[in-house]
C-alpha positions as CSV (number, residue, x, y, z in Angstrom):
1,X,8.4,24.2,-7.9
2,X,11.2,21.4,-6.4
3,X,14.1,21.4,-9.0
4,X,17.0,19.2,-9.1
5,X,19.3,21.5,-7.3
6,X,16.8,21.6,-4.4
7,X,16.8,17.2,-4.2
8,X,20.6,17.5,-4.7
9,X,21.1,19.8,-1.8
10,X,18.6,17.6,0.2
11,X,20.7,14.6,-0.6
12,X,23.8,16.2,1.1
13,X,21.7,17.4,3.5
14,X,20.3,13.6,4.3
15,X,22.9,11.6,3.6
16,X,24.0,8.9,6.2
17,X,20.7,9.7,8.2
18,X,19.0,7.8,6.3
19,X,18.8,4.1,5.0
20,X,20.5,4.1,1.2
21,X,18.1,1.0,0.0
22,X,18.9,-1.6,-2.7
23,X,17.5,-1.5,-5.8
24,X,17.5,-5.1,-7.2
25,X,16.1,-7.4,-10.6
26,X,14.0,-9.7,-9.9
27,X,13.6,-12.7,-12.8
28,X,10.4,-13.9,-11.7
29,X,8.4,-10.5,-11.4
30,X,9.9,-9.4,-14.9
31,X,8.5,-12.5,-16.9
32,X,5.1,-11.9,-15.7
33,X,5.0,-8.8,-18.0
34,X,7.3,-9.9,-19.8
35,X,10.2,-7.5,-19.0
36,X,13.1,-6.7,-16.6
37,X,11.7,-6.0,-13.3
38,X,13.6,-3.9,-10.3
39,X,12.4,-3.5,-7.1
40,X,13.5,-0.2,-4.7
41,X,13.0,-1.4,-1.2
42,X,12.3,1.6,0.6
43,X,10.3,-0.8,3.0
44,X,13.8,-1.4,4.7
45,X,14.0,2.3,5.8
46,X,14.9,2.3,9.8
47,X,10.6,3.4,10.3
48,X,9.9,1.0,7.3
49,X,8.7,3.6,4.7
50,X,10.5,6.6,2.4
51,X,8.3,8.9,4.2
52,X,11.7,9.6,6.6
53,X,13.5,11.4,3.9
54,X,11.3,14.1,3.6
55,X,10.1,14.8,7.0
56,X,14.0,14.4,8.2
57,X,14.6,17.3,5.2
58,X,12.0,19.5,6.4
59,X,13.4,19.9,10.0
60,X,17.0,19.8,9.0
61,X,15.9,23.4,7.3
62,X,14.5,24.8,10.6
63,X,16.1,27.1,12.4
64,X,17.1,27.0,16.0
65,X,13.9,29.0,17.1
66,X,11.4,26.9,15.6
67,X,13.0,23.5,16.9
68,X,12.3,24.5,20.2
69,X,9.2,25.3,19.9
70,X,8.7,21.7,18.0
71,X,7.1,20.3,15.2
72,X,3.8,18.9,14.3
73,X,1.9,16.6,11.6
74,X,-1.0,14.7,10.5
75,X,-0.5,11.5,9.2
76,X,-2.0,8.1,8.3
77,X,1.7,6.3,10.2
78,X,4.4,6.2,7.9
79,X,4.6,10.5,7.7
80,X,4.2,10.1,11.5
81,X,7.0,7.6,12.1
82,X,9.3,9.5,10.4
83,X,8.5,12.6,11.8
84,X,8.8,11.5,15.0
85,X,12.3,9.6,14.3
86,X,14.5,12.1,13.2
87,X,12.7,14.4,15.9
88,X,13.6,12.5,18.7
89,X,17.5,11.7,16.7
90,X,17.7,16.0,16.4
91,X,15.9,16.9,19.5
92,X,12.9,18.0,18.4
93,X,9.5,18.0,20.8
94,X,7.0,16.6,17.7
95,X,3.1,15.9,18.1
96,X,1.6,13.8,15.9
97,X,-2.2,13.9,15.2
98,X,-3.3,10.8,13.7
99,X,-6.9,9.5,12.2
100,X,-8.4,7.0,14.6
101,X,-8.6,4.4,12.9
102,X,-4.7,3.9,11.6
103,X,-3.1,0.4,12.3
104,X,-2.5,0.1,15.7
105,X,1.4,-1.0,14.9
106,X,2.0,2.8,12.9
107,X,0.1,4.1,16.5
108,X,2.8,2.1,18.4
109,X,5.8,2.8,16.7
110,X,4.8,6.2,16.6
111,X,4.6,6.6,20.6
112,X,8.1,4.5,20.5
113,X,10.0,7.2,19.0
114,X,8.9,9.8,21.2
115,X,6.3,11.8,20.0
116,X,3.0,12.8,21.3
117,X,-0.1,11.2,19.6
118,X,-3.1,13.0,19.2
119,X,-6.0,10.2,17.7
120,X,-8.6,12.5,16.1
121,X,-11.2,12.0,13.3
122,X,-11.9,9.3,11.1
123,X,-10.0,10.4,8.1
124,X,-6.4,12.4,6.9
125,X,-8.3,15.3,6.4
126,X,-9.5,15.7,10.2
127,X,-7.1,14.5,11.6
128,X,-5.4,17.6,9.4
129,X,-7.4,20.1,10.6
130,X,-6.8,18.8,14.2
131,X,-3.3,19.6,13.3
132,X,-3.6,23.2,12.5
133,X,-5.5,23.8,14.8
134,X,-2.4,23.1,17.6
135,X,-0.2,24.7,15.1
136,X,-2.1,27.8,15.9
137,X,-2.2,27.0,19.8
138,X,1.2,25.7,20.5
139,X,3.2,27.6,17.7
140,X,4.7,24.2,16.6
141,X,6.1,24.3,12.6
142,X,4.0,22.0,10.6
143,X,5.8,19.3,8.5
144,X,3.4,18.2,5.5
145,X,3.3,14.6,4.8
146,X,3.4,15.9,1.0
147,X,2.7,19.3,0.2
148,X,6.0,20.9,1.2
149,X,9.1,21.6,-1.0
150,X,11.5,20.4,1.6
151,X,9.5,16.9,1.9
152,X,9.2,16.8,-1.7
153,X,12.9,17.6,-2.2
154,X,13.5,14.9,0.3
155,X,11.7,12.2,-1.0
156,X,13.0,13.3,-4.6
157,X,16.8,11.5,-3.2
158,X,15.4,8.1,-4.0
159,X,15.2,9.6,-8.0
160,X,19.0,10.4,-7.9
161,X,19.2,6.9,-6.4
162,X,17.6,5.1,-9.1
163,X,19.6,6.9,-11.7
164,X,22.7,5.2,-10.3
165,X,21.5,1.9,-9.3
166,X,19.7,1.5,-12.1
167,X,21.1,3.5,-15.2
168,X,19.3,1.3,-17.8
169,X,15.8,2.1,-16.7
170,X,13.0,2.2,-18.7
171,X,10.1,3.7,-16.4
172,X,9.4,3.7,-12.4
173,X,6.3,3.1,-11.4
174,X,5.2,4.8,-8.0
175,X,2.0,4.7,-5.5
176,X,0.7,8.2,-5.3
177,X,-1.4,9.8,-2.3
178,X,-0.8,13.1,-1.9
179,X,2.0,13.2,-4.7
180,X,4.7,14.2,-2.8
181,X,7.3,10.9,-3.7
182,X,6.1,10.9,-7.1
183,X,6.3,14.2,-7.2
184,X,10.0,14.5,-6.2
185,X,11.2,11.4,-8.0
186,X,10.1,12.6,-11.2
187,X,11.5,15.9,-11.0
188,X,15.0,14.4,-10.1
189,X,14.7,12.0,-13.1
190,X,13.1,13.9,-15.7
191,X,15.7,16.3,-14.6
192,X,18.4,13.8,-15.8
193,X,16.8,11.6,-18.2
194,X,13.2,12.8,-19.5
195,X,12.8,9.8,-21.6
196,X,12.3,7.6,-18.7
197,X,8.7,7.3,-18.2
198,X,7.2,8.4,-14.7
199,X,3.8,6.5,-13.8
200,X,1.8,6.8,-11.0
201,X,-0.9,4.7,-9.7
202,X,-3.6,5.4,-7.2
203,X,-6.1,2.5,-5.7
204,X,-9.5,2.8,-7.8
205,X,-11.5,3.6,-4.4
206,X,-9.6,7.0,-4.3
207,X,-7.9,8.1,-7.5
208,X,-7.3,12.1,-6.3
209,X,-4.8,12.4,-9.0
210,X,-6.2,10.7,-11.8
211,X,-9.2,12.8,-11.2
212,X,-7.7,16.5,-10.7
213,X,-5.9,15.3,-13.8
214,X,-9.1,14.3,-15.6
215,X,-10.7,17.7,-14.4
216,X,-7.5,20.0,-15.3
217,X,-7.9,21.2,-12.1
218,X,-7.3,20.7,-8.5
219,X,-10.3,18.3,-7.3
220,X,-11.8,17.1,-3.6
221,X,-12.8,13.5,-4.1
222,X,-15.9,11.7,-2.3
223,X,-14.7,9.5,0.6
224,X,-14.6,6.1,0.3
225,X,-12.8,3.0,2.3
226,X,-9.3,1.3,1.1
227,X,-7.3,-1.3,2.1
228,X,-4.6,1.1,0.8
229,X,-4.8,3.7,3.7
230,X,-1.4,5.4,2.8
231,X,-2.5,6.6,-0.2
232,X,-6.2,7.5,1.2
233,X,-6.0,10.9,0.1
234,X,-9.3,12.7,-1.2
235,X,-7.2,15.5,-2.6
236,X,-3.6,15.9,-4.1
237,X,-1.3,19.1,-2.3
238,X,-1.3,22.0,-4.9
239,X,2.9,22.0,-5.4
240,X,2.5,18.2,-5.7
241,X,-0.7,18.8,-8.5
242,X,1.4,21.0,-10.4
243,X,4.7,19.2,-10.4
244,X,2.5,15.6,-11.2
245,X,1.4,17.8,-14.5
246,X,4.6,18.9,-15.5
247,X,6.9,15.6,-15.0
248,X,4.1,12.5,-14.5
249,X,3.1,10.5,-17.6
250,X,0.6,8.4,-16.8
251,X,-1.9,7.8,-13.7
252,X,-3.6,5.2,-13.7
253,X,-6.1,3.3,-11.0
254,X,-6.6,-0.6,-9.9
255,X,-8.9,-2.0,-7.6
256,X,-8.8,-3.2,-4.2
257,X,-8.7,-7.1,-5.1
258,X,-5.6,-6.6,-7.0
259,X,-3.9,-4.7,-4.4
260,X,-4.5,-7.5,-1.8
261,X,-3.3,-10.1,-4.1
262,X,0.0,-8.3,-5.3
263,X,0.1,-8.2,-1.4
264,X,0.4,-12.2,-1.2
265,X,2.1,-12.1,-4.5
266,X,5.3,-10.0,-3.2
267,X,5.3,-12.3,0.2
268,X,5.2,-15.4,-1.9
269,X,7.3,-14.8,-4.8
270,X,9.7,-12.0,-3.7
271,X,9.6,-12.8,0.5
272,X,9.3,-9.3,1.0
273,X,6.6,-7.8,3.3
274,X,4.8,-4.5,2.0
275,X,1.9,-2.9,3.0
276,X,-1.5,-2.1,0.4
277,X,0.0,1.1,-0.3
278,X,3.0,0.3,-2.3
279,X,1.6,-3.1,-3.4
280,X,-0.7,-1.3,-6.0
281,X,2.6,-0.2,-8.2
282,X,2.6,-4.3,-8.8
283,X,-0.7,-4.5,-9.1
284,X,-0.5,-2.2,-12.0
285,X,2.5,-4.0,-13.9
286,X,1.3,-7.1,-13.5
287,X,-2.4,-7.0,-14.3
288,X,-1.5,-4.9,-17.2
289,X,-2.6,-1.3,-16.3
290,X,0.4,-0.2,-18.1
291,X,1.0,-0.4,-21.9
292,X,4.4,-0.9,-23.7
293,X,6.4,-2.3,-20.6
294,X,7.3,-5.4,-22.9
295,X,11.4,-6.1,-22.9
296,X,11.4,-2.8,-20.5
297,X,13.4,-1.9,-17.4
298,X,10.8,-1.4,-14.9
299,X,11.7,-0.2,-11.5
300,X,8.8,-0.4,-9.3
301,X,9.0,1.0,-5.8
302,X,8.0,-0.8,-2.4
303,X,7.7,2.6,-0.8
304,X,6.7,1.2,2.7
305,X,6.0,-2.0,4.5
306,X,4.2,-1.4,7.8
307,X,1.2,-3.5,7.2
308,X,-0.9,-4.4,10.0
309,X,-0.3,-7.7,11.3
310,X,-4.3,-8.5,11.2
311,X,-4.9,-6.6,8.2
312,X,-2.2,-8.6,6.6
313,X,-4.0,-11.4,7.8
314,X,-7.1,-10.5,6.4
315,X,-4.8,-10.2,2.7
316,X,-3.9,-13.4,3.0
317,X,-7.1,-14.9,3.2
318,X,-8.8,-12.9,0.7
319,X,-5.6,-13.9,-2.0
320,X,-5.7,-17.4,-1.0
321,X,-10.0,-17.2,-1.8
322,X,-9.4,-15.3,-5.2
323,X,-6.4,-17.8,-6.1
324,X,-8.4,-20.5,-5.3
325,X,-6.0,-22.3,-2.7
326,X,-8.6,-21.4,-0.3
327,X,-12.8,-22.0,-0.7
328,X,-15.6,-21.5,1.6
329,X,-18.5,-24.1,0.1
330,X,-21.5,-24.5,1.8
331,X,-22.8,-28.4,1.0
332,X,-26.7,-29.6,2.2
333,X,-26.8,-33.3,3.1
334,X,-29.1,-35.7,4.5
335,X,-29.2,-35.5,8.1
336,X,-28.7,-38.8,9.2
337,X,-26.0,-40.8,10.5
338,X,-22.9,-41.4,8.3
339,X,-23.8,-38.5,5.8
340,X,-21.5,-36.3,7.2
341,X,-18.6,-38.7,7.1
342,X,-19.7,-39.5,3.6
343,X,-18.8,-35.9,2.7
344,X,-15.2,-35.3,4.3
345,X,-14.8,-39.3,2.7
346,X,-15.6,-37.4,-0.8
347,X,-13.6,-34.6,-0.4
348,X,-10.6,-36.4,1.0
349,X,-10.8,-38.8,-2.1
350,X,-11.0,-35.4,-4.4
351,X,-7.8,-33.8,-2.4
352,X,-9.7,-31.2,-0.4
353,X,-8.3,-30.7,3.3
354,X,-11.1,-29.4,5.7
355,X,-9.6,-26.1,7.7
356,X,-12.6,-25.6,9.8
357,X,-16.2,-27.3,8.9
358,X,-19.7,-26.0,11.0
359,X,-22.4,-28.5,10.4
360,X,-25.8,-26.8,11.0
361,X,-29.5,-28.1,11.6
362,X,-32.9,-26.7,11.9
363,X,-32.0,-23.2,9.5
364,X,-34.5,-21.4,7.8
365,X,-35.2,-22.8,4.1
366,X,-33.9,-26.5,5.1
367,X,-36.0,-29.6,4.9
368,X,-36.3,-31.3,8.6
369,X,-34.5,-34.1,6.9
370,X,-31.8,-32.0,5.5
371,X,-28.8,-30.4,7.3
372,X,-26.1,-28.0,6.1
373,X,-22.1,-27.6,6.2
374,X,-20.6,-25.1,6.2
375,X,-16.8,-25.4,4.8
376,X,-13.5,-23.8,4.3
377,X,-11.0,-25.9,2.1
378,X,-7.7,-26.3,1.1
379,X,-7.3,-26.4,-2.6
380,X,-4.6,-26.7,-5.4
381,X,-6.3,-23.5,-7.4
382,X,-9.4,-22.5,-9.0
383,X,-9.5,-25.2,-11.5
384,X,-9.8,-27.7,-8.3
385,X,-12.3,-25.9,-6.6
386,X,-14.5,-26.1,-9.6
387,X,-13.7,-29.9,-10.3
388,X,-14.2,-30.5,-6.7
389,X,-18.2,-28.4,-6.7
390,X,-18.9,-30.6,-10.1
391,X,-17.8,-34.2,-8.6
392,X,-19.8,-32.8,-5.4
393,X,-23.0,-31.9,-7.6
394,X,-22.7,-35.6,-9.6
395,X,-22.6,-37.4,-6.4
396,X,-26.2,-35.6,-5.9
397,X,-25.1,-33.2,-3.4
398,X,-26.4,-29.1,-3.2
399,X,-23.2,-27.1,-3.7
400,X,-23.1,-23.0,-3.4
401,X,-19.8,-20.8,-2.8
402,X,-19.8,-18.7,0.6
């Protein structure tokens, strides 16, 4: 078990390797819960996640013998990119073995720093077993991406952090995957201050934690697809499962939609890029996962922010849709001259700007008279797209939502 002499040595250990991020308030995040909101930006680590501090722990404990024979570890990116990092800073030979289908920029980075990348498997867990399996060739020492008491010790420094910065909190609420941040943050603070409340939140499409918790036990979850992929974890480390019992108070879970749109919301409102990952510790505050945050400090940290540039994309789009700023209408019309510029006359008179408009003919389940388009729209919110489908439907047109 990590205690807080162990996250105070790793802080000495650490210190001016690593990024020392602000923790700031942020006015516009607290009223929509109705509290004082903070924000720890470990998205402005030098790799863009937390994930440094741990991995850069872990090998400042090896000694000279096992350096040279390097390191390896599995990872998802953000493990790998720090990994690879402070390997290259301490000159280190690291391999990384990485799931095939992680974002292409944590692929890149990875290879920038200096490692060796080894794509393997679909998921963490083969891309795991990829990894012992050249520990065992190659004699490398494995660095955990988060069941290690030197990675959990490392990522525990951002709990001694918060206690400075922000002396007056109330609770932190943290992403989990494997459990190792949460993990180390709540030792330091309960450590300190046990009446600050430590909750965790997990995306709904894999909630390891909230499960082994559930169970009492230590449980192998189903696979399933996230946009959250660095927190994709089917099962929580045993040190992390043990110290999530003893120091976490709550878990809880919220669903993909939400993370995507606490995605936009951070970009929009707090002009801070994050990736899925860390965006569901928002989602949870704000949609109201959490009870008895009212008039509360709530720290809540953005624990990485290499998003893929596509998938980030994708985000967008999907926020824009569920905000109602953006709406993909399929309209049936006569087909015959003028009709179409009737339409795009009717929705410029009901403030609808065409982005992109496909007018079809001849599709199954149309009239021969009839012809379809095929829109995505501009729109002020969801109270104008559904003004804008009941003027449509009064002025005797066929209206469904793509």
């Amino acid at each position: 078990m990590v205690e807080l002499r162990d996250i105070e040595a790793a802080r000495e250990r650490i210190q001016g390797q690593v990024v020392l991020t602000p923790c700031t308030p942020s006015e516009t995040f607290g009223e929509m819960f109705g509290g004082n909101a903070w924000f720890k930006f470990e998205n402005l680590q030098r790799t863009g996640s937390f994930k440094e501090r741990g991995a850069l722990n872990r090998m400042l404990q090896l000694p000279p013998e096992q350096r040279l024979k390097g390191v390896i570890a599995a990872s998802a990116g953000n493990h790998a990119q720090g990994v690879a990092y402070h390997a290259q800073r301490l000159g280190i030979p690291a391999t990384i073995v990485m799931p095939e289908r992680t974002p292409l920029v944590k692929v890149s980075n990875t290879r920038k720093y200096g490692a060796r990348v080894v794509l393997h498997g679909s998921v963490y867990d083969e891309a795991m077993a990829e990894a012992l399996r050249i520990r065992d060739e190659e004699g490398a020492t494995l660095v955990h991406p988060f069941d290690d008491a030197g990675v959990i010790a490392g990522q525990g420094t951002i709990g001694l952090e918060l206690l400075e910065q922000c002396p007056q909190m109330d609770a932190v609420v943290v992403s989990v995957g494997g459990g190792g941040i949460i993990a180390g943050i709540a030792a330091a603070i309960k450590a300190v201050r046990p009446e600050v409340r430590v909750i965790g939140v997990e995306s709904s499409a894999l909630p390891a934690a909230l499960r082994s918790r559930e169970a009492g036990e230590l449980v192998t979850i189903p696979p399933a697809e996230t946009i959250a992929e660095g927190i994709a974890v089917r099962r929580i480390g045993d040190l992390t499962f043990q110290m999530i019992e003893k120091h976490v108070d709550e878990l809880v879970a919220v669903s993909e939609e939400e993370i995507a749109s606490a995605v936009l919301l951070l970009l929009e409102r707090e002009k801070t890029v994050v990736e899925a990952a860390c965006a569901a510790v928002v989602a949870a505050v704000v949609n109201g996962y959490i009870a008895g945050l009212e008039g509360k400090n709530v720290v809540m940290l953005l624990s990485g922010g290499n998003i893929d540039v596509s998938l980030m994309s994708r985000i967008i789009e999907r926020g824009l849709v569920q905000d109602g700023r953006l709406a993909h209408l399929v309209v049936r019309v006569r087909d015959r001259p003028g009709a179409l510029a009737s339409l795009t006359a009717a929705l410029a008179e009901l403030g609808a700007n065409v982005v992109s408009l496909d007018h079809r003919r001849g599709y199954g389940g149309l009239w021969l008279t009839e012809a379809e388009v095929a829109l995505t729209l501009e729109m002020r919110g969801r109270d104008h797209v559904e003004e804008l489908t009941r003027r449509l439907t009064e002025l005797g047109y066929s209206v469904h939502r793509e």
